[in-house]
C-alpha distance (Angstrom), angle and dihedral (degrees) to the residues before:
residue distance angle dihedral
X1 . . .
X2 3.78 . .
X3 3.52 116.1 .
X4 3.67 115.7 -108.2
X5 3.91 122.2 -114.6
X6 3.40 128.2 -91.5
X7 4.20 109.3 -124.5
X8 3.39 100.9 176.6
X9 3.79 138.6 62.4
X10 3.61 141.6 -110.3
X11 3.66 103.9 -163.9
X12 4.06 127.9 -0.2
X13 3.33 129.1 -176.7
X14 3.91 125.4 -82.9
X15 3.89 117.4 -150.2
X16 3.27 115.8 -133.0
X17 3.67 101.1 -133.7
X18 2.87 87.7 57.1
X19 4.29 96.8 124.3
X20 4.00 79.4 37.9
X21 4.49 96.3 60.5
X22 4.05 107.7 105.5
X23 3.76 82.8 -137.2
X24 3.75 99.5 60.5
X25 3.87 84.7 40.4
X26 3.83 97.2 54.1
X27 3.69 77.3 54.3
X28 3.67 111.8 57.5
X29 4.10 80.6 36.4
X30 3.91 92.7 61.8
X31 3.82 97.9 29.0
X32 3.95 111.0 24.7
X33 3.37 143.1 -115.3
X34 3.87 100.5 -53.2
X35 3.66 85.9 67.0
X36 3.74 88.8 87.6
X37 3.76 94.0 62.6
X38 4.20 87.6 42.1
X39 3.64 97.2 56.8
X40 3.75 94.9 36.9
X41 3.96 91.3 53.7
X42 3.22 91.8 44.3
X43 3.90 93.7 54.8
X44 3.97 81.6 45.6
X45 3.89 89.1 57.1
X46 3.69 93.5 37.3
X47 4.53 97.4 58.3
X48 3.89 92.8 31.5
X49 3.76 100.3 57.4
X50 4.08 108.7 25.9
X51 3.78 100.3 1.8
X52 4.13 96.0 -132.1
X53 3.62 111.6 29.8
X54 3.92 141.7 18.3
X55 3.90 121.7 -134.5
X56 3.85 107.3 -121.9
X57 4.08 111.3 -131.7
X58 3.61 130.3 149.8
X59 3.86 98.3 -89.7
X60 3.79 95.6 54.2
X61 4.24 86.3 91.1
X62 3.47 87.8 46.3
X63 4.23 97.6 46.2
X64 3.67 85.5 40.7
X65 3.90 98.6 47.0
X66 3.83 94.4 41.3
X67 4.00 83.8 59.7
X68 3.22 99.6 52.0
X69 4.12 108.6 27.1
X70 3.53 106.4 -112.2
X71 3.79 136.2 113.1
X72 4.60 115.3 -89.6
X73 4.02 77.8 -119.0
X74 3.62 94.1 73.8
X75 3.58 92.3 38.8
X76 3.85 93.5 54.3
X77 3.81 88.3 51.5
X78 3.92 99.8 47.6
X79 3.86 87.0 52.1
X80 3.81 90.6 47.0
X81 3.93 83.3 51.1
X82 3.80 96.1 50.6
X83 3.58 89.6 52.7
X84 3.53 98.4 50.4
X85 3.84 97.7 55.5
X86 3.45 94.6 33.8
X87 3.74 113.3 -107.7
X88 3.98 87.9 132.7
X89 4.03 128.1 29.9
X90 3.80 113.9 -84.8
X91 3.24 94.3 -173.0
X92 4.08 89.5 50.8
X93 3.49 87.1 46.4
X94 3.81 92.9 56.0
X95 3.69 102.7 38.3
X96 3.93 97.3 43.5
X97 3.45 100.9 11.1
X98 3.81 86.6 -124.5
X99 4.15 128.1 140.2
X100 3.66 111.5 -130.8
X101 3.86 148.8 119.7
X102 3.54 145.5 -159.5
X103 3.50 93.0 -104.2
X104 3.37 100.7 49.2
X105 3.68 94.3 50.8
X106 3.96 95.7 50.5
X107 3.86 86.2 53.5
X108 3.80 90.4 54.5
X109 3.73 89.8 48.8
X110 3.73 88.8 57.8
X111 3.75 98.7 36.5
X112 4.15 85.4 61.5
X113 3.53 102.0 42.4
X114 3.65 87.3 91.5
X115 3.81 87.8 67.3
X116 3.57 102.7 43.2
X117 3.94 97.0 -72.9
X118 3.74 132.6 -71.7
X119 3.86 124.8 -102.8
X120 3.89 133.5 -124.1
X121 3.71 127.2 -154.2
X122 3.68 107.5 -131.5
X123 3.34 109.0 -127.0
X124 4.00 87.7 54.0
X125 3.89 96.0 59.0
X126 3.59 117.7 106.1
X127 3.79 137.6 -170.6
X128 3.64 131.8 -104.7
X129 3.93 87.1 -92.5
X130 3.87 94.7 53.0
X131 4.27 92.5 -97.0
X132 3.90 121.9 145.7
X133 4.23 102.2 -106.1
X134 3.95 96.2 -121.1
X135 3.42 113.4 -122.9
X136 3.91 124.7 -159.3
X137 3.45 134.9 -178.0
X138 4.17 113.5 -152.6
X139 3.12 110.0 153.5
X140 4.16 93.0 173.8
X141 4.27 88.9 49.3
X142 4.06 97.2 86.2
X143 4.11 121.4 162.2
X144 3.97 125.7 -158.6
X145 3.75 121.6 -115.1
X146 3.66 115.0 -173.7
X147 3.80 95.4 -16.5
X148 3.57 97.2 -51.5
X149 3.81 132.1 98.3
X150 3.67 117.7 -109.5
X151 4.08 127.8 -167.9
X152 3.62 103.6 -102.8
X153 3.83 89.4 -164.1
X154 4.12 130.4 126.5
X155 3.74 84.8 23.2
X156 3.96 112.4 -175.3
X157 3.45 113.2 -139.3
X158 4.09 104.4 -158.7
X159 3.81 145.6 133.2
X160 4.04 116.9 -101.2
X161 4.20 112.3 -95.0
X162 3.68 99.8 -127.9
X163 3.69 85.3 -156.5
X164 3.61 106.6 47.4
X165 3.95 123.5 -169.8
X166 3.55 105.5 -109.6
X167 4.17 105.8 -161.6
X168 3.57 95.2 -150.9
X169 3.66 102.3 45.9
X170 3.64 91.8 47.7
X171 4.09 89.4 58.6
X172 3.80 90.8 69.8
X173 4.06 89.9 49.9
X174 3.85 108.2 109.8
X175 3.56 112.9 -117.5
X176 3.45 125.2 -70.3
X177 4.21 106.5 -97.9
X178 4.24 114.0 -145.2
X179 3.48 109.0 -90.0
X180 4.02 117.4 -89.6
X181 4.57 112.2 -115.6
X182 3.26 121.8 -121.5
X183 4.16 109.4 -90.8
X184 3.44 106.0 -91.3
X185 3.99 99.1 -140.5
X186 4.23 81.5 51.9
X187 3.95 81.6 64.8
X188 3.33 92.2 34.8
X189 3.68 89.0 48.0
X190 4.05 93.0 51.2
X191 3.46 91.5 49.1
X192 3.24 96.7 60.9
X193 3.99 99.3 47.1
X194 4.08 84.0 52.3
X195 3.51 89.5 59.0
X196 4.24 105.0 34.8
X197 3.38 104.1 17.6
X198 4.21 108.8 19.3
X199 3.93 91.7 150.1
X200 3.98 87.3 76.6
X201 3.93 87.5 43.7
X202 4.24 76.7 66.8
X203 3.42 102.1 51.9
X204 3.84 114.9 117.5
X205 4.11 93.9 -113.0
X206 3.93 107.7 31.7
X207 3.98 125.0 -169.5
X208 3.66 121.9 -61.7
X209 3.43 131.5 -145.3
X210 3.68 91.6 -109.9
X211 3.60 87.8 44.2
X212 3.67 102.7 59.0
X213 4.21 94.5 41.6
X214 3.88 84.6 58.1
X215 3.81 94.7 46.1
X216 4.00 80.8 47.1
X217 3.34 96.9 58.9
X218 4.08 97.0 44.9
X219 3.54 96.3 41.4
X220 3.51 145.6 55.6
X221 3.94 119.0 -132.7
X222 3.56 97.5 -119.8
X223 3.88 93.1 53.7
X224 3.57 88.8 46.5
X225 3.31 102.5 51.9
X226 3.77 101.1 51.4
X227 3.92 80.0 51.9
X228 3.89 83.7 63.4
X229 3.03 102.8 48.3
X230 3.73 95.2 49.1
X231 3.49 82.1 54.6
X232 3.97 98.8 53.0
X233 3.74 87.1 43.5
X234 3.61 101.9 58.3
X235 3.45 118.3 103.5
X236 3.75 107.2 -135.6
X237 3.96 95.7 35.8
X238 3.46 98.2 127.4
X239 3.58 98.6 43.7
X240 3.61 98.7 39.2
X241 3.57 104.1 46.8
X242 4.39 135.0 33.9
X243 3.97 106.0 -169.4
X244 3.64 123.5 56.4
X245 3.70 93.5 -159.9
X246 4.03 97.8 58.8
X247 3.40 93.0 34.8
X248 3.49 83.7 58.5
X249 3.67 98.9 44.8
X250 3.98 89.2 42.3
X251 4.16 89.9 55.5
X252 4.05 99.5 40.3
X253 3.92 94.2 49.6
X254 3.82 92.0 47.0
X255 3.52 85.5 51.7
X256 3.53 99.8 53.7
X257 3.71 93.8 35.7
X258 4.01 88.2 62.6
X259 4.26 85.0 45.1
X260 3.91 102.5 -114.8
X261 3.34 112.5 159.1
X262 3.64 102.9 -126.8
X263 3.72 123.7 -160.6
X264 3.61 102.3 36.6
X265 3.77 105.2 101.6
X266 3.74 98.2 44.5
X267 3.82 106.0 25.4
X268 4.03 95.8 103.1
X269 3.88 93.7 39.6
X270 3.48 101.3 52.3
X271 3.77 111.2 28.2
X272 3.75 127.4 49.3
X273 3.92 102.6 -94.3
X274 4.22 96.6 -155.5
X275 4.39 85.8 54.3
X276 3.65 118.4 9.9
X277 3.34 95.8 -125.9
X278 4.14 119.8 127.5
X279 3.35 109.5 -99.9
X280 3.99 135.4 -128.5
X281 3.44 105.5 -152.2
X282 3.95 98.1 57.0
């Protein structure tokens, strides 16, 4: 008996902007920091059981939240979120009541074509700007091609790909490598602004990933978060300033340019004296 065909994946392929895409950013603006962890389990759930697309049901929230120790609630809204600016297919979502995306779908196609190339049901596919691919089925519409009738039927009505998948480029790719987790002083990091400083977790532009192992490096905790604080308790913040990061930058090296010895008052209070490190329990 033949053996049946693998659908879903075992690794895909993690972008890594992925902290950096206004989508995921609009996000974990409206819905929080755990929203990293959502999304990314869902993607998780999405490649390793169909490949392209997740059935929605009433214990998705629950799988979902179980995974990644939050309440359905939050789960519920980050999809709702997703949705609306267009990180999965609404229209997907309301036809079939299915999670998926253009994106995620070409990456499956390319993840597969190692074993022969993976398979999507029509009325599933989606364009390059998240839209249903409409599919009809004429068969008394026919066009002529070079003089000779053709069968106009199953005609897919769908924008261009301006980066098509090309099957035999995509052979000599190397393989796909697991995709990297989110740096666990970053969350630690965000954590701790929602909690003691959450009127920078506001600001227009907050901290990347990138961001905060930079200020890491330059600064010590202590100095950098009295700098936050400052921040969060300034009165105009949000209306004054749009990036976290160079608002950051602009306020620590005018402090130490007029020789204030920042990190003194605060240091024990908000950082964990025995490491350093920003703690969660504060």
């Amino acid at each position: 008996m033949a053996r049946p065909q693998k659908t879903g994946l075992d690794y895909f392929s993690f972008d890594v902007g992925f902290f950096d895409d206004i989508k995921i950013r609009k996000i974990s603006r409206a819905c929080g920091i755990n929203s990293y962890s959502i999304l990314i389990c869902l993607l998780c759930n999405i490649y390793k059981d169909y490949g392209y697309y997740i059935l929605w049901d009433e214990d998705l929230p629950f799988v979902v939240a179980d995974k990644v120790g939050t309440s359905e609630g939050a789960v519920v809204e980050v999809i709702k979120k997703a949705l609306q600016v267009n990180l999965f297919s609404k229209e997907a979502y309301e036809k079939h009541k299915v999670l998926t995306s253009h994106g995620i779908q070409k990456r499956y196609l390319s993840a597969t074509i190692r074993r022969g190339g993976g398979i999507i049901v029509d009325k599933y596919k989606v364009t390059d700007d998240n839209k249903l691919i409409i599919v009809c089925n004429n068969p008394t519409k026919k066009s002529k091609v070079n003089n000779k009738e053709k069968d106009n039927t199953n005609v897919l009505s769908k924008k261009k790909d301006p980066n098509p998948i090309n099957p035999e480029k995509e052979e000599t790719l190397p393989p796909v490598v697991s995709p990297p987790l989110p740096d666990a002083d970053f969350v630690k990091f965000q954590n701790w602004i929602l909690k003691k400083a959450p009127q920078v977790a506001k600001l227009n532009e907050p901290f990347t990933q990138e961001e905060y192992l930079k200020i890491k490096e330059e600064f010590p905790p202590g100095m950098t978060s009295e700098v936050l604080m400052a921040m969060h308790n300034c009165k105009d913040l949000l209306k004054k300033y749009v990036s976290a990061n160079l608002t950051f930058r602009n306020w620590i090296n005018r402090r130490l340019k007029d020789g204030k010895n920042i990190g003194s008052k605060v240091h024990e209070v908000v950082t964990d004296p025995a490491t350093g490190d920003f703690s969660d329990d504060i």
